[in-house]
N, CA and C atoms of all chains as a GROMACS GRO file, in nm:
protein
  573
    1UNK      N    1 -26.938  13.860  23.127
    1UNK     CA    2 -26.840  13.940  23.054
    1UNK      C    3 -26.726  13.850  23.008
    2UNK      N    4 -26.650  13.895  22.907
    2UNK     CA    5 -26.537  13.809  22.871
    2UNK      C    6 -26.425  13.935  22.885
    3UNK      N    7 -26.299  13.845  22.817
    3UNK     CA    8 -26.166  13.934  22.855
    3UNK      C    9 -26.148  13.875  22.679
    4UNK      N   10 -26.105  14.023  22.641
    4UNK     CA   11 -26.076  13.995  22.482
    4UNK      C   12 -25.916  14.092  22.450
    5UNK      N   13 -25.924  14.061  22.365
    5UNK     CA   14 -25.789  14.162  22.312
    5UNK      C   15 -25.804  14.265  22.137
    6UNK      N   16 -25.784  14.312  22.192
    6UNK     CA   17 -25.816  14.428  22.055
    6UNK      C   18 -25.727  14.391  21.938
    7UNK      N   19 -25.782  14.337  21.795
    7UNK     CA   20 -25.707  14.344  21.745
    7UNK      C   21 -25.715  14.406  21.556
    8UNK      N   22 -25.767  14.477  21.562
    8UNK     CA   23 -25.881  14.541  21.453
    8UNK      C   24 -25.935  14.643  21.477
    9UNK      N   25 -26.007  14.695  21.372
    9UNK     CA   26 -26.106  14.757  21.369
    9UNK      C   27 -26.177  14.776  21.226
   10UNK      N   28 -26.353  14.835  21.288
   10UNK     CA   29 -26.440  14.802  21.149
   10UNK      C   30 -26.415  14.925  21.086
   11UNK      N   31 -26.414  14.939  20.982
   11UNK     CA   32 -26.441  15.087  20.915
   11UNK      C   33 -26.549  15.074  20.824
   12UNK      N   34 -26.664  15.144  20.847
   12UNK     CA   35 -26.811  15.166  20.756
   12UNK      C   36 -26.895  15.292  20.747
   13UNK      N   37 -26.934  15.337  20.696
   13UNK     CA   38 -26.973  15.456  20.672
   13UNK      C   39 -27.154  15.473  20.666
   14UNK      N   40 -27.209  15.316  20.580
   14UNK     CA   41 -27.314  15.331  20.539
   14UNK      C   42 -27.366  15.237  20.695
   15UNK      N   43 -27.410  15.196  20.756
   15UNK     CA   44 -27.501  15.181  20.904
   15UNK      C   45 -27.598  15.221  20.947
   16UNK      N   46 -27.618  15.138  21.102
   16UNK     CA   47 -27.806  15.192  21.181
   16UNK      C   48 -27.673  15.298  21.239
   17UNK      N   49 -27.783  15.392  21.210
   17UNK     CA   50 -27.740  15.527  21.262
   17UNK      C   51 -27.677  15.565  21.406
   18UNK      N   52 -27.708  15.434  21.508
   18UNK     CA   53 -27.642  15.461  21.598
   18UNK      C   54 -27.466  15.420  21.618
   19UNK      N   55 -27.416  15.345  21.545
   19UNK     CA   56 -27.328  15.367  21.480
   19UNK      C   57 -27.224  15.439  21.486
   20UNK      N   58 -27.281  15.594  21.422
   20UNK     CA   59 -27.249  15.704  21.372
   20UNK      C   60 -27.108  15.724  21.509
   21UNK      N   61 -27.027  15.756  21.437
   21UNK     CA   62 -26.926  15.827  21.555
   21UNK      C   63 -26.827  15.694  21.670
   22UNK      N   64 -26.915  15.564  21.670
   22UNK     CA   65 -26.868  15.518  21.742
   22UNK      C   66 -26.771  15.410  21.658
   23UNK      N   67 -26.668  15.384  21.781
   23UNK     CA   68 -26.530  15.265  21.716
   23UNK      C   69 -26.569  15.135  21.723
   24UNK      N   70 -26.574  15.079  21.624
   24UNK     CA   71 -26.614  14.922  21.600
   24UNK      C   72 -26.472  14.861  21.632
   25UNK      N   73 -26.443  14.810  21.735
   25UNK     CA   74 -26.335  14.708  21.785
   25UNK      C   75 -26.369  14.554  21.724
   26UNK      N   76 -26.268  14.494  21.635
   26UNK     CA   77 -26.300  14.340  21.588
   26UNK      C   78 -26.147  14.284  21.751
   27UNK      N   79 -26.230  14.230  21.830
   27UNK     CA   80 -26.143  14.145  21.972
   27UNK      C   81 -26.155  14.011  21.928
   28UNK      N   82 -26.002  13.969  21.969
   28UNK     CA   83 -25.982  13.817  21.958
   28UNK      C   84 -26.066  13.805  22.112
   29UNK      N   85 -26.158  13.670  22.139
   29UNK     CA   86 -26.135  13.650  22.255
   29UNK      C   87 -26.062  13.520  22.345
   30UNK      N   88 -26.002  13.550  22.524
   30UNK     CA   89 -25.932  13.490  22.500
   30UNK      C   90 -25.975  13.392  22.603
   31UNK      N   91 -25.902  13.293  22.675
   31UNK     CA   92 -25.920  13.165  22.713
   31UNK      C   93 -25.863  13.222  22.905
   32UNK      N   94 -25.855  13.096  22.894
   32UNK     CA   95 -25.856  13.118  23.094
   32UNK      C   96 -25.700  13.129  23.112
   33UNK      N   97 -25.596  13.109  23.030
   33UNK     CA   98 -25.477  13.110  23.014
   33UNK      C   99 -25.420  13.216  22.886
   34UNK      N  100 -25.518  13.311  22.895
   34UNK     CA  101 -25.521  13.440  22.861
   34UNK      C  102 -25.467  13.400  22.678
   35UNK      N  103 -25.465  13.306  22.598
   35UNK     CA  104 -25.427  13.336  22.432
   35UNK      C  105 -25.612  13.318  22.406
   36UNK      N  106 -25.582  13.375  22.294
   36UNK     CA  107 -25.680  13.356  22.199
   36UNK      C  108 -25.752  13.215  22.176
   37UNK      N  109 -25.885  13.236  22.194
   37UNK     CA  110 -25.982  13.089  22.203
   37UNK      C  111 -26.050  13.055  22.036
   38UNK      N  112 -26.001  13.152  21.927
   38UNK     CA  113 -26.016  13.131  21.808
   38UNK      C  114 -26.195  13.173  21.814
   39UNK      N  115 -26.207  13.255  21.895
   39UNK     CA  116 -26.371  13.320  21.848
   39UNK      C  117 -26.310  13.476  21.811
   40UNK      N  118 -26.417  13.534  21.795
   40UNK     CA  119 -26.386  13.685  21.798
   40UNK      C  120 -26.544  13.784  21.836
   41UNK      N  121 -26.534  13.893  21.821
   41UNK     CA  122 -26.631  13.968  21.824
   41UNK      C  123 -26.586  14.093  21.807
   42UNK      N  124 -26.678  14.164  21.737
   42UNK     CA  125 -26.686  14.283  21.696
   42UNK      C  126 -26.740  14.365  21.788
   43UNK      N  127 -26.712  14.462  21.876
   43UNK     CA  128 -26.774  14.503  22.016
   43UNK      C  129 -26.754  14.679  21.951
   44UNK      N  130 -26.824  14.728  22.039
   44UNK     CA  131 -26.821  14.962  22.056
   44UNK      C  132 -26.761  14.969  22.139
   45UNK      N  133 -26.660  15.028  22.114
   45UNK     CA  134 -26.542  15.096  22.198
   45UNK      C  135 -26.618  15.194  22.282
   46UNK      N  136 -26.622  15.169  22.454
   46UNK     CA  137 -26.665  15.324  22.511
   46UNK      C  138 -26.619  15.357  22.591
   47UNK      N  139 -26.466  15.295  22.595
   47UNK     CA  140 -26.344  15.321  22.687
   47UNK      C  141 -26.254  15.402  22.635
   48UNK      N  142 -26.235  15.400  22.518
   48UNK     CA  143 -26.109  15.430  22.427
   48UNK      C  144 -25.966  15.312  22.436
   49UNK      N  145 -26.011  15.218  22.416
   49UNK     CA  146 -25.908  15.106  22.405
   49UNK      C  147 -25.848  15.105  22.278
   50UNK      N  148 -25.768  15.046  22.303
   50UNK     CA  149 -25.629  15.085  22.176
   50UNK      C  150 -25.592  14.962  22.116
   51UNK      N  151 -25.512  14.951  22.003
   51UNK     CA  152 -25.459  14.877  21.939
   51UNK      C  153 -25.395  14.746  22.053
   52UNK      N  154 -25.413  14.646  22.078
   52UNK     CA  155 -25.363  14.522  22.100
   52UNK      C  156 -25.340  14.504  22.284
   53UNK      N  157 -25.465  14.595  22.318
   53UNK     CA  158 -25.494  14.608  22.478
   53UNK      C  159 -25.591  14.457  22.505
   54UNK      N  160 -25.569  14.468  22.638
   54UNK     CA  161 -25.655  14.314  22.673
   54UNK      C  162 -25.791  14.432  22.749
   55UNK      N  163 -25.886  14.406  22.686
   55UNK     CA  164 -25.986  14.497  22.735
   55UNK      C  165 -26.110  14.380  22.811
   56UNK      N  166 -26.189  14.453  22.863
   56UNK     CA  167 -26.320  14.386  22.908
   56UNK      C  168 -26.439  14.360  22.830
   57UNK      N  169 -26.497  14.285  22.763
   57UNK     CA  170 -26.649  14.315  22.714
   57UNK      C  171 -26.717  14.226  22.731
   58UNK      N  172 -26.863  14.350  22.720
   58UNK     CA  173 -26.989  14.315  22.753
   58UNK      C  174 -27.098  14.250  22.616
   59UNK      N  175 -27.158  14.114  22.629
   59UNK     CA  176 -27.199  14.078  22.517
   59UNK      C  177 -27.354  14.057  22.573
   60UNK      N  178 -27.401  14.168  22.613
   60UNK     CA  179 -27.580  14.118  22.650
   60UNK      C  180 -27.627  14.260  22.552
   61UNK      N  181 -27.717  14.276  22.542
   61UNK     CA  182 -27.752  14.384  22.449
   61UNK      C  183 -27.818  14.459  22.565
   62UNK      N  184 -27.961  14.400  22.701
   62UNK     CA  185 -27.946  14.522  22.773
   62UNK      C  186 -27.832  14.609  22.844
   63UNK      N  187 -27.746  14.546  22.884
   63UNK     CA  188 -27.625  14.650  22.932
   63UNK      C  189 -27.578  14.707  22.804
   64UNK      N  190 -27.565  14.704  22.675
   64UNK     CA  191 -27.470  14.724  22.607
   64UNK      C  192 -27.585  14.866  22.586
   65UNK      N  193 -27.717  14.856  22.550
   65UNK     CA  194 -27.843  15.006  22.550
   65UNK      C  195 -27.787  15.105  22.637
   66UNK      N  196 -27.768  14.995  22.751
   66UNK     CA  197 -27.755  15.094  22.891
   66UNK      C  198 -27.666  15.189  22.882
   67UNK      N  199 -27.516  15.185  22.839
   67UNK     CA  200 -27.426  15.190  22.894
   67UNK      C  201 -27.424  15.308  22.774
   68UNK      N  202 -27.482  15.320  22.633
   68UNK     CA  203 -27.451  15.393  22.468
   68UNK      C  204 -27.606  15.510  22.540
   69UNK      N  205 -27.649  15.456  22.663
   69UNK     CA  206 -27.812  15.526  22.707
   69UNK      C  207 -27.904  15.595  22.554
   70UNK      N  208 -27.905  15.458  22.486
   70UNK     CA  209 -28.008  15.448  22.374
   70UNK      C  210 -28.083  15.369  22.406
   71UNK      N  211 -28.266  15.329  22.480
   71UNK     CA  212 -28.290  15.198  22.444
   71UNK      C  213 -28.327  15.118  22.348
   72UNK      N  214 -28.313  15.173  22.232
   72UNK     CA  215 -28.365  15.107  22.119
   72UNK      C  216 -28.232  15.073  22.003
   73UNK      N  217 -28.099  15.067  22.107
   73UNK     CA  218 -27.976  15.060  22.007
   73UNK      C  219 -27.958  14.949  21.959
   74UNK      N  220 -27.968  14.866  21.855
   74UNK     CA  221 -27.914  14.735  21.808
   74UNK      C  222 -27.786  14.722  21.820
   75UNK      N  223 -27.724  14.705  21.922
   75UNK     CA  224 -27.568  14.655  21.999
   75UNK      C  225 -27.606  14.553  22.051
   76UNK      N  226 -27.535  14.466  22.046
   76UNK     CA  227 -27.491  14.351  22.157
   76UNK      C  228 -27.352  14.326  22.261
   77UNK      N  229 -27.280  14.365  22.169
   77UNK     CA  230 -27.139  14.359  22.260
   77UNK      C  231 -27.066  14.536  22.253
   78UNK      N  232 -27.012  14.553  22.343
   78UNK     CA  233 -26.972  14.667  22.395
   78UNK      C  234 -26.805  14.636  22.488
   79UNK      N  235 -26.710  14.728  22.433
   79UNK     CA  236 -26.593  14.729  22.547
   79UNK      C  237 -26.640  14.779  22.677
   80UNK      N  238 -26.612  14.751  22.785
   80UNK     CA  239 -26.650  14.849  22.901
   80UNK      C  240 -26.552  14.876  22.989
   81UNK      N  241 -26.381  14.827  22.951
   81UNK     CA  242 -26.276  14.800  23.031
   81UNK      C  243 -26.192  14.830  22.949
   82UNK      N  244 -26.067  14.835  23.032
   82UNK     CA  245 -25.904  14.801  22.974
   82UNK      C  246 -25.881  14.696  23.089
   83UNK      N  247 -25.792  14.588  23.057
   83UNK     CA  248 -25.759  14.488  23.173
   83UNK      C  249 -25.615  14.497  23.158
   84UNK      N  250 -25.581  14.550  23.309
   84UNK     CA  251 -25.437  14.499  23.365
   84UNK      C  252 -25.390  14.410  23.374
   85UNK      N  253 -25.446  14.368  23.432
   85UNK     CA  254 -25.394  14.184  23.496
   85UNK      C  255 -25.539  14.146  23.488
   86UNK      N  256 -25.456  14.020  23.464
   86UNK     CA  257 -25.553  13.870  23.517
   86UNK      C  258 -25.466  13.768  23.566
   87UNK      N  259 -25.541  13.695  23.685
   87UNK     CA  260 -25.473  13.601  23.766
   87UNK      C  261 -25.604  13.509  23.737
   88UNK      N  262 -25.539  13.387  23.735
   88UNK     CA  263 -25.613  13.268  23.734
   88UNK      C  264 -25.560  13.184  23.828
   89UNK      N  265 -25.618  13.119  23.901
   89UNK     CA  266 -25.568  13.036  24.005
   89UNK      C  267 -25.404  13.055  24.050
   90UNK      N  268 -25.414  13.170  24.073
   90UNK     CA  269 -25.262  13.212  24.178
   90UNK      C  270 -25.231  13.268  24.073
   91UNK      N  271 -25.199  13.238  23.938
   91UNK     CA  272 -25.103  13.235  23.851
   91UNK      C  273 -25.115  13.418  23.742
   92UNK      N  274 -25.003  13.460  23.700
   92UNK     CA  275 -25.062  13.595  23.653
   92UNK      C  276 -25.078  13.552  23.485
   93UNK      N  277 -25.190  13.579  23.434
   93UNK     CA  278 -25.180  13.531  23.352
   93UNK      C  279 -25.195  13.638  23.247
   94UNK      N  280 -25.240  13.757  23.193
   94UNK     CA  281 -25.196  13.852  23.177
   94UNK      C  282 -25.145  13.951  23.264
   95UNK      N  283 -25.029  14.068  23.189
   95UNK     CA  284 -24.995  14.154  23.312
   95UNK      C  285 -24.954  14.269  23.141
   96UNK      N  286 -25.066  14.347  23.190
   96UNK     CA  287 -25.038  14.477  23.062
   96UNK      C  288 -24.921  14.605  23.140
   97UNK      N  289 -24.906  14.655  23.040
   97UNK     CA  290 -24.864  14.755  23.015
   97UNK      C  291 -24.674  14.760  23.072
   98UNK      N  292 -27.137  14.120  21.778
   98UNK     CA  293 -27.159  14.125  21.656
   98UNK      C  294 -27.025  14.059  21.574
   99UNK      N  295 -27.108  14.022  21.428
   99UNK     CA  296 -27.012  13.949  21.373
   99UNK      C  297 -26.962  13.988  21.228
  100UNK      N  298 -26.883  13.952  21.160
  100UNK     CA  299 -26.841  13.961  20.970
  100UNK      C  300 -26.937  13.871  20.934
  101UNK      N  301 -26.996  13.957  20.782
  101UNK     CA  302 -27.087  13.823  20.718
  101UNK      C  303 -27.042  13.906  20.593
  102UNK      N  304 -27.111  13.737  20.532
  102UNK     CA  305 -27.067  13.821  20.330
  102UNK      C  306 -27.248  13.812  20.270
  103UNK      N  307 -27.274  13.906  20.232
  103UNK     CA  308 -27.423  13.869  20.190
  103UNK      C  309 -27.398  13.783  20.051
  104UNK      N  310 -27.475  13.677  20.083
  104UNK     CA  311 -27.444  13.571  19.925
  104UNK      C  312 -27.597  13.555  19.891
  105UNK      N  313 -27.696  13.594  19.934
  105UNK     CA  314 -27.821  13.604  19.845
  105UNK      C  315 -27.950  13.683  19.932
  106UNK      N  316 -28.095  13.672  19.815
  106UNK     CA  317 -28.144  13.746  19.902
  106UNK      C  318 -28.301  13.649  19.920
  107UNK      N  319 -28.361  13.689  20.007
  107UNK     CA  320 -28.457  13.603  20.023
  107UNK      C  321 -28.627  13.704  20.004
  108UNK      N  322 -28.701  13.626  19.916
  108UNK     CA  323 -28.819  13.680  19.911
  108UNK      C  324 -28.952  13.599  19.963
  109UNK      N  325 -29.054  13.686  20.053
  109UNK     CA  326 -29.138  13.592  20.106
  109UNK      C  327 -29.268  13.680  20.114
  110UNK      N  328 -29.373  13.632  20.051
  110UNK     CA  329 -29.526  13.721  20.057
  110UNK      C  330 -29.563  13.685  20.185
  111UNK      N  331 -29.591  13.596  20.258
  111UNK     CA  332 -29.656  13.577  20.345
  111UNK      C  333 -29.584  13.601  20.411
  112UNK      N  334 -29.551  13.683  20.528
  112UNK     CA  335 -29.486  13.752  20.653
  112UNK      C  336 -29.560  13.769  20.783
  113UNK      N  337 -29.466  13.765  20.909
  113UNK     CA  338 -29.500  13.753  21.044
  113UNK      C  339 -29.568  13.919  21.040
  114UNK      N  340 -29.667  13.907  21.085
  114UNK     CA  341 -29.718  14.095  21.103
  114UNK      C  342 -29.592  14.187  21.135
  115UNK      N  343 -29.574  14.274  21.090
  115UNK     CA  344 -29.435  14.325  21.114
  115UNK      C  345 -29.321  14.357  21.024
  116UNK      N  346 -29.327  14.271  20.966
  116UNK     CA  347 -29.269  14.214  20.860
  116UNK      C  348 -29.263  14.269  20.718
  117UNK      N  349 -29.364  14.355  20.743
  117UNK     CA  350 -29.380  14.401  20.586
  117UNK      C  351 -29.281  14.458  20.532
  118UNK      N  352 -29.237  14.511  20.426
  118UNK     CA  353 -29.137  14.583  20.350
  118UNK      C  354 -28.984  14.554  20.473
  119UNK      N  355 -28.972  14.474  20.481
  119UNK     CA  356 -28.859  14.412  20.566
  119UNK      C  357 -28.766  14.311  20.454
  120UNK      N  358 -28.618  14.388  20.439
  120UNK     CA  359 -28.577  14.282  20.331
  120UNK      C  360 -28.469  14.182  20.372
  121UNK      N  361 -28.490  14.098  20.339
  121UNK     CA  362 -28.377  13.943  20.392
  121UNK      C  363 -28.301  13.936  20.351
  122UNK      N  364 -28.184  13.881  20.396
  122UNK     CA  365 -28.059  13.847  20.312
  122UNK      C  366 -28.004  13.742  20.367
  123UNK      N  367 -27.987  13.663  20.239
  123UNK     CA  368 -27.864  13.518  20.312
  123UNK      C  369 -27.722  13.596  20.360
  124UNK      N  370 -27.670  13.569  20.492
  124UNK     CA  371 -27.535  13.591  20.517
  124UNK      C  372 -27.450  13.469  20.538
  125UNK      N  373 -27.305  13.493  20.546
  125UNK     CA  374 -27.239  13.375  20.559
  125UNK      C  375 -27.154  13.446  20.652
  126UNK      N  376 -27.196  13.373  20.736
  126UNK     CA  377 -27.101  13.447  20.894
  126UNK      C  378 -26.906  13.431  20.833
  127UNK      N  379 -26.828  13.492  20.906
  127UNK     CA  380 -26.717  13.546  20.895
  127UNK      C  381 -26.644  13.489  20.969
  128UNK      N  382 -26.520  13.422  21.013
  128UNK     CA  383 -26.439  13.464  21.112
  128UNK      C  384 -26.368  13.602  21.085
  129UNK      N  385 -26.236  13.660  21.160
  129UNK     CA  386 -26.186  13.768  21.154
  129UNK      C  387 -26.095  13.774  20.983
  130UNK      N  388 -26.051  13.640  20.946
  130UNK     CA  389 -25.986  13.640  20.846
  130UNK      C  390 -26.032  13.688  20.752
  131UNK      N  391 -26.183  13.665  20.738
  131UNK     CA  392 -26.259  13.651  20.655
  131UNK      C  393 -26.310  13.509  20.580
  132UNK      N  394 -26.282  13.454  20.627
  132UNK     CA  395 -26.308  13.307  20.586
  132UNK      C  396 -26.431  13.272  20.638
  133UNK      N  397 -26.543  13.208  20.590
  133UNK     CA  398 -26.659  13.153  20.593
  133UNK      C  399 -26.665  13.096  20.753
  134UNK      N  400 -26.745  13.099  20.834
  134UNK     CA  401 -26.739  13.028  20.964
  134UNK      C  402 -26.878  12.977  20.976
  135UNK      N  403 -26.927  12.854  21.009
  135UNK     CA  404 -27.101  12.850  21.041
  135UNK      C  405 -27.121  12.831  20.898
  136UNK      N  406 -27.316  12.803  20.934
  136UNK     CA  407 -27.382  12.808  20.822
  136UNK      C  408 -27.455  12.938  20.801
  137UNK      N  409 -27.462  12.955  20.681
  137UNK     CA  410 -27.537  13.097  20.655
  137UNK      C  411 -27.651  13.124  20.746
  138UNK      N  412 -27.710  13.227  20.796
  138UNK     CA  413 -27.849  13.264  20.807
  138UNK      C  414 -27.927  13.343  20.752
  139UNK      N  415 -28.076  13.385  20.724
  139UNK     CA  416 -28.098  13.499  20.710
  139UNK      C  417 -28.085  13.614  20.796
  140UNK      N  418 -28.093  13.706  20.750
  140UNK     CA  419 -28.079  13.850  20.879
  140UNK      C  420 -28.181  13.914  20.764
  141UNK      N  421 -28.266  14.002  20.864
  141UNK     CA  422 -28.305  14.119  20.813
  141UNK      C  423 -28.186  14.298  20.771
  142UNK      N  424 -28.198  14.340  20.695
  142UNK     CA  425 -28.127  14.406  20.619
  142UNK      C  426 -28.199  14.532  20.692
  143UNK      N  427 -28.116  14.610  20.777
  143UNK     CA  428 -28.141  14.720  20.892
  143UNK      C  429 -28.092  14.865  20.783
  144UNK      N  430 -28.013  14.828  20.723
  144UNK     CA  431 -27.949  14.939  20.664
  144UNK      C  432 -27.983  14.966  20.490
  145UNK      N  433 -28.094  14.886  20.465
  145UNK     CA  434 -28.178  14.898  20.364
  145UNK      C  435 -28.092  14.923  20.185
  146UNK      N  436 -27.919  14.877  20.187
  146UNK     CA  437 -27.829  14.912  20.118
  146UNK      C  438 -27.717  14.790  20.098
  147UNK      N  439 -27.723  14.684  20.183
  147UNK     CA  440 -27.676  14.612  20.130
  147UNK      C  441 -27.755  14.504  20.028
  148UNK      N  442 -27.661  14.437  19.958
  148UNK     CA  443 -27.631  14.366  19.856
  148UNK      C  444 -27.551  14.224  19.814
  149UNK      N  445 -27.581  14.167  19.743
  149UNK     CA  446 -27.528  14.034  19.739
  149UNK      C  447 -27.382  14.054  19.723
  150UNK      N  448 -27.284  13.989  19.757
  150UNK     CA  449 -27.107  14.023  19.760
  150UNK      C  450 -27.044  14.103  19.898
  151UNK      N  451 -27.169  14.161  19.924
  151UNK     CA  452 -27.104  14.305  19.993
  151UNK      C  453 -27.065  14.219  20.190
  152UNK      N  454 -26.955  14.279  20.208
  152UNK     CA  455 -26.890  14.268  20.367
  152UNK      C  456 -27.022  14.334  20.443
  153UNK      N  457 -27.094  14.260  20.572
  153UNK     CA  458 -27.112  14.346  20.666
  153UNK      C  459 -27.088  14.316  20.783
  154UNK      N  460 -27.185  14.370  20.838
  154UNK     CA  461 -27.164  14.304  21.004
  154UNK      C  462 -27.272  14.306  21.039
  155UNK      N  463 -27.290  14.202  21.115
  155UNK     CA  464 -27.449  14.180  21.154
  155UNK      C  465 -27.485  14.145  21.297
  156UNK      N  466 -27.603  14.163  21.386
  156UNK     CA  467 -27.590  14.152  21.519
  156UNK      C  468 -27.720  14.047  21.518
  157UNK      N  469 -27.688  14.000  21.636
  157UNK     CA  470 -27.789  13.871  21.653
  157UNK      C  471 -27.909  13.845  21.785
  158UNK      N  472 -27.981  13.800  21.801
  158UNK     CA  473 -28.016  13.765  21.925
  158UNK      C  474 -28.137  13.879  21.894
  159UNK      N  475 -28.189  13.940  21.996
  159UNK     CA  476 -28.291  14.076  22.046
  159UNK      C  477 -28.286  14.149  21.959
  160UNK      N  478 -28.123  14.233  22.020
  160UNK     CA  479 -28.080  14.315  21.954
  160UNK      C  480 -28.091  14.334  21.762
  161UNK      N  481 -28.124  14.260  21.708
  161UNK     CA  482 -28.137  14.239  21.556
  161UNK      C  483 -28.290  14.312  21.578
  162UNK      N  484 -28.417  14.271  21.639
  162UNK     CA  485 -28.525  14.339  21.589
  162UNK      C  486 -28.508  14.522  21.615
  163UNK      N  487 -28.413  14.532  21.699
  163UNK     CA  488 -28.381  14.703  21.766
  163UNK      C  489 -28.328  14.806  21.638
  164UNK      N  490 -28.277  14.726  21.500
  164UNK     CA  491 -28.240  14.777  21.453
  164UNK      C  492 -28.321  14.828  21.348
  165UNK      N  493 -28.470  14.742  21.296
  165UNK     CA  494 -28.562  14.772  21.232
  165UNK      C  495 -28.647  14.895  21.268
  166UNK      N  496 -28.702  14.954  21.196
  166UNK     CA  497 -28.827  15.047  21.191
  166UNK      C  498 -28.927  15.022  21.334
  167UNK      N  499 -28.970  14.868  21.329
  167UNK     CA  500 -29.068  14.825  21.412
  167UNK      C  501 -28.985  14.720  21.504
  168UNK      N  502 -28.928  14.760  21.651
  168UNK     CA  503 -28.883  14.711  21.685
  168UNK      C  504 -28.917  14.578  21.734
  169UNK      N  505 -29.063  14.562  21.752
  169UNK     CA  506 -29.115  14.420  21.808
  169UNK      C  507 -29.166  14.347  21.745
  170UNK      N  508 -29.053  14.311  21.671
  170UNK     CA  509 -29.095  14.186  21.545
  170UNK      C  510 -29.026  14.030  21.584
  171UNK      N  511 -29.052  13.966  21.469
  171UNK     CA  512 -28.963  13.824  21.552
  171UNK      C  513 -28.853  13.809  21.428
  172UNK      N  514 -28.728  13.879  21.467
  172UNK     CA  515 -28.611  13.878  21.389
  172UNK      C  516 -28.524  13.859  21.455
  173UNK      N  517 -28.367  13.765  21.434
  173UNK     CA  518 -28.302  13.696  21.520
  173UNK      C  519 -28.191  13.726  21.449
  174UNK      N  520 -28.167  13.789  21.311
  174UNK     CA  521 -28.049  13.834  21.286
  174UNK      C  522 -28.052  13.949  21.177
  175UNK      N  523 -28.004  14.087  21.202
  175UNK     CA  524 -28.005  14.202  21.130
  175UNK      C  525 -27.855  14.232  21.081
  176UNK      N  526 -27.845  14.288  20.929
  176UNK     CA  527 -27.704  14.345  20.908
  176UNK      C  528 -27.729  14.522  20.938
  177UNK      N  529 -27.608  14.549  21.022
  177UNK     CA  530 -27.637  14.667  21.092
  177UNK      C  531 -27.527  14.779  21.001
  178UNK      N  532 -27.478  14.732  20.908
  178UNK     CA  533 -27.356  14.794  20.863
  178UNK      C  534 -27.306  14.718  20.789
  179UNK      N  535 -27.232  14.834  20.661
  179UNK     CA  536 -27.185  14.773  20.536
  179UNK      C  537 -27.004  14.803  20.558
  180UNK      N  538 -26.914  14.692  20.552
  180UNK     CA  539 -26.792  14.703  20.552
  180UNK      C  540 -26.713  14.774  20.499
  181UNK      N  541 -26.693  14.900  20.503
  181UNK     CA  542 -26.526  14.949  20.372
  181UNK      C  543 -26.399  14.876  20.391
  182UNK      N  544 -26.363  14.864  20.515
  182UNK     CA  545 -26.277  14.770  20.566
  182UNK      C  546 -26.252  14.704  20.688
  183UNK      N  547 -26.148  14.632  20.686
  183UNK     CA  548 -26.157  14.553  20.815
  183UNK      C  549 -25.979  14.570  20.835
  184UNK      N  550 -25.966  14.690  20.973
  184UNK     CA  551 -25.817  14.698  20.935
  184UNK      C  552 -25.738  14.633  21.066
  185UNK      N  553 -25.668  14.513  21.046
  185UNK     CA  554 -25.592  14.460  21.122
  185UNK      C  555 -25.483  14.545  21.188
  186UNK      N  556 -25.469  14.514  21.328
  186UNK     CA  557 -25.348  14.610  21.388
  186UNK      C  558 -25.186  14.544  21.333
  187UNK      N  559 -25.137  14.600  21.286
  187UNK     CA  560 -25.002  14.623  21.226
  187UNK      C  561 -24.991  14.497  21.104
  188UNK      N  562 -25.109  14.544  21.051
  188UNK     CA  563 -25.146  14.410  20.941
  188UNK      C  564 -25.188  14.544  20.812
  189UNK      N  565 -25.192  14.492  20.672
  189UNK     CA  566 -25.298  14.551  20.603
  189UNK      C  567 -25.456  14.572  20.615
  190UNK      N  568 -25.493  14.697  20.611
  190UNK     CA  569 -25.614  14.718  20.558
  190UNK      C  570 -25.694  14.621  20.405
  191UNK      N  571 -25.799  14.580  20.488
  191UNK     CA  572 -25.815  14.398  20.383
  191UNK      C  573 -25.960  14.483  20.346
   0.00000   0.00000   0.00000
């Protein structure tokens, strides 16, 4: 799993149908000292994470089936968190809210 | 999953069984800006509607054959969705 931060979102209409209904989150993701590592990913919101939250996601496609309980969903990455904190070696390196 | 810009399309008679009426497209992967990242790949075209110019998003790995008709094909990158926008938090809608 990685620790990303919300900072986007997709808006599309025409899609694989599973899709339909769900929030396309575009997440910066971030580094062990919690900024942005200059990747990103486009993940399905199935937390309800919000605008500029440090969330959790999942980038395997079987958990991501699992979790939407489609097995034939073309997902790969999925939110599955909101993150409070993160500590890295003692240190707090995010602290939300 | 990632931003791609479809910049062409690819045609091929001879196909992996599976394959049939399956349509290709050159993409050019995205960062968030929108700026070109990587080298293009093909993806198979899941949503049977995109087009050369057009924003999508495309998924990679497994997950790309899940999105076809026939899921057990040998496809390694599908566009799953066509862009209207891409709206940055407390940024413009691009």
């Amino acid at each position: 799993m990685k620790v990303g931060r919300v900072v986007g979102t997709v808006v599309s209409t025409i899609n694989a149908p599973v899709f339909d209904g769900r929030r396309l989150l575009v997440c910066d993701l971030l580094d062990a000292a919690g900024k942005p590592d200059g990747t990103y990913t486009i993940a399905v919101d199935t937390v309800g994470a919000g605008a500029g939250e440090a969330v959790l996601i999942v980038d395997e496609g079987n958990s991501a089936r699992q979790v939407v309980g489609l097995a034939t969903a073309p997902i790969r990455a999925i939110v599955v968190g909101i993150v409070d904190e993160l500590t890295v070696d003692g240190e707090h390196v995010l602290a939300e809210g | 999953m990632q931003l791609a810009r479809v910049t062409g399309t690819v045609v091929a008679s001879v196909k992996a069984e599976g394959l049939e009426g399956v349509k290709f497209l050159i993409v050019q992967p995205l960062d968030r800006h929108l700026r070109p990242e990587g080298s293009p790949v093909v993806a198979a075209d899941a949503v049977r509607m995109a087009g050369p110019g057009e924003l999508v998003y495309i998924v990679g790995a497994r997950e790309a054959a899940q999105a076809l008709r026939q899921t057990f094909v040998p496809v390694d990158h599908a566009v799953v969705g066509i862009v209207d926008a891409v709206e940055e938090i407390g940024g413009r809608p691009r």
